[in-house]
N, C-alpha and C positions, 0 to 999 in steps of 0.2 A: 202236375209237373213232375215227371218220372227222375230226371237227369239236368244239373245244372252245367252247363260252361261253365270253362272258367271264368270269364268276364262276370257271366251270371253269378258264381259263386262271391268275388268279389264285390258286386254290389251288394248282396245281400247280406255280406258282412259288415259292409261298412252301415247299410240300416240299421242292421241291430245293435252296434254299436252307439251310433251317433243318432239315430233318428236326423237325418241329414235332408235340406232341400234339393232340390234337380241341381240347381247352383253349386250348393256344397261337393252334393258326387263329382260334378264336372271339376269340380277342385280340386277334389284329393281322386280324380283318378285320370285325368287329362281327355278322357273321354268325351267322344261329340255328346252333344245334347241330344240329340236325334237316337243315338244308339242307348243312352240311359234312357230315355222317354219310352222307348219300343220294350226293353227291358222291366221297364218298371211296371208300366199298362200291361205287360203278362204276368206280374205278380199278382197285381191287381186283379185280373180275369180269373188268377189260380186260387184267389183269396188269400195270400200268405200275407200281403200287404197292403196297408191304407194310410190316405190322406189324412192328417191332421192338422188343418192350417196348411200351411207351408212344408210342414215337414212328412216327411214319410215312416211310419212306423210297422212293425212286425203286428199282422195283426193274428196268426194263427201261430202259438208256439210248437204245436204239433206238428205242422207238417214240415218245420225244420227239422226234427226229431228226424224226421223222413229223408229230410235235405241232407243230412248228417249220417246215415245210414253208413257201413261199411263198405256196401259194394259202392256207396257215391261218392265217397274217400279211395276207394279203389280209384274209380274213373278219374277223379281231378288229381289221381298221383300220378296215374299213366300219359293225360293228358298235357298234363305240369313238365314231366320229364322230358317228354315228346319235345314241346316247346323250347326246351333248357337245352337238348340235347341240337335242336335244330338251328338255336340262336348265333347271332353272328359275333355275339362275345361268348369267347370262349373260354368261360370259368367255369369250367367242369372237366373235372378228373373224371376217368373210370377206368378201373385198372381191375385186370384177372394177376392173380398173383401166388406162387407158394410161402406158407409161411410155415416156423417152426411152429412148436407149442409152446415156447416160451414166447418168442415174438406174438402172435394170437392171444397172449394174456396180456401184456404189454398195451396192445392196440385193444383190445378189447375195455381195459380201464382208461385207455381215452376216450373212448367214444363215451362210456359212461358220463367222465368229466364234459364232453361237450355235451351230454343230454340234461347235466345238473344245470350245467349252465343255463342251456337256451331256455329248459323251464323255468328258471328264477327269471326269467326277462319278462315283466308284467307292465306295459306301458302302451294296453289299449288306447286309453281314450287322448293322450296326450298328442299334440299338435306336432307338426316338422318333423315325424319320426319316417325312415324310410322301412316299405314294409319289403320285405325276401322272401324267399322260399332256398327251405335248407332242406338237402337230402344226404343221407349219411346210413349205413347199415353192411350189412356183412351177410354172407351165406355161403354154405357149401356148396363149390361151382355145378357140381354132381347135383346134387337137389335142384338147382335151379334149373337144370338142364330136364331134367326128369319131369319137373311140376308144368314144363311149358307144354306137355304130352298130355298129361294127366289136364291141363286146366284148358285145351282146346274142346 
């Protein structure tokens, strides 16, 4: 298994977390049965995961390793975004913008302050939590302009 979905990546976070039953997943993800069951029976076949009982467990730490790779964080950012950007609510900013150097220090210790933040939030395993996806970052419009040449 080279590439997960998103959806894929989602189940397989919530295994490793929870070792969760078919039931559970369909709980904390409102997912049909039918598309967790199809999901999971390919973990299975890829050998990442196995029954235990009821529950479903990580059974190869490795090939998360793999699942976790940078270019597979690439894809479910571009994927993620795609998503966020195509969605019909519409919470998302994205703005090109000039700034001074004083303002760019300014906004650059926020973003700090929201990265101290989101990382003190440590409340995997706890129930009723809603899970998001936050994106936030900065770059020179020129570079990014430049890297879209260089990275086709």
């Amino acid at each position: 298994m080279e590439r997960l979905t998103s959806i894929e990546r989602y189940i397989i976070e919530l295994i490793e977390i929870y070792s969760p039953s078919i039931d559970e997943l369909m709980s904390k993800t409102n997912f049909s049965r039918k598309l967790i069951l199809n999901i999971v029976n390919d973990f299975i076949a890829s050998g990442i995961v196995v029954y235990k009982g009821l529950s479903i467990q990580i059974k190869d730490s490795n090939a998360l390793k793999e699942l976790n790779s940078l270019e597979a964080q690439k894809h479910e950012a571009t994927e993620l975004m795609a998503s966020l950007f195509n969605s019909q609510r519409k919470k998302t900013t994205f703005k090109k913008i000039f700034i001074s150097e004083r303002d760019e220090k300014f906004l650059k210790g926020l973003m700090a302050q929201i990265d101290m933040f989101i990382s003190g939030l440590d409340y995997k395993k706890k129930d009723n939590l809603k899970r998001k996806v936050i994106f936030w970052g900065e770059e020179d419009y020129e570079k990014l302009c430049m890297s879209t040449i260089v990275n086709k």
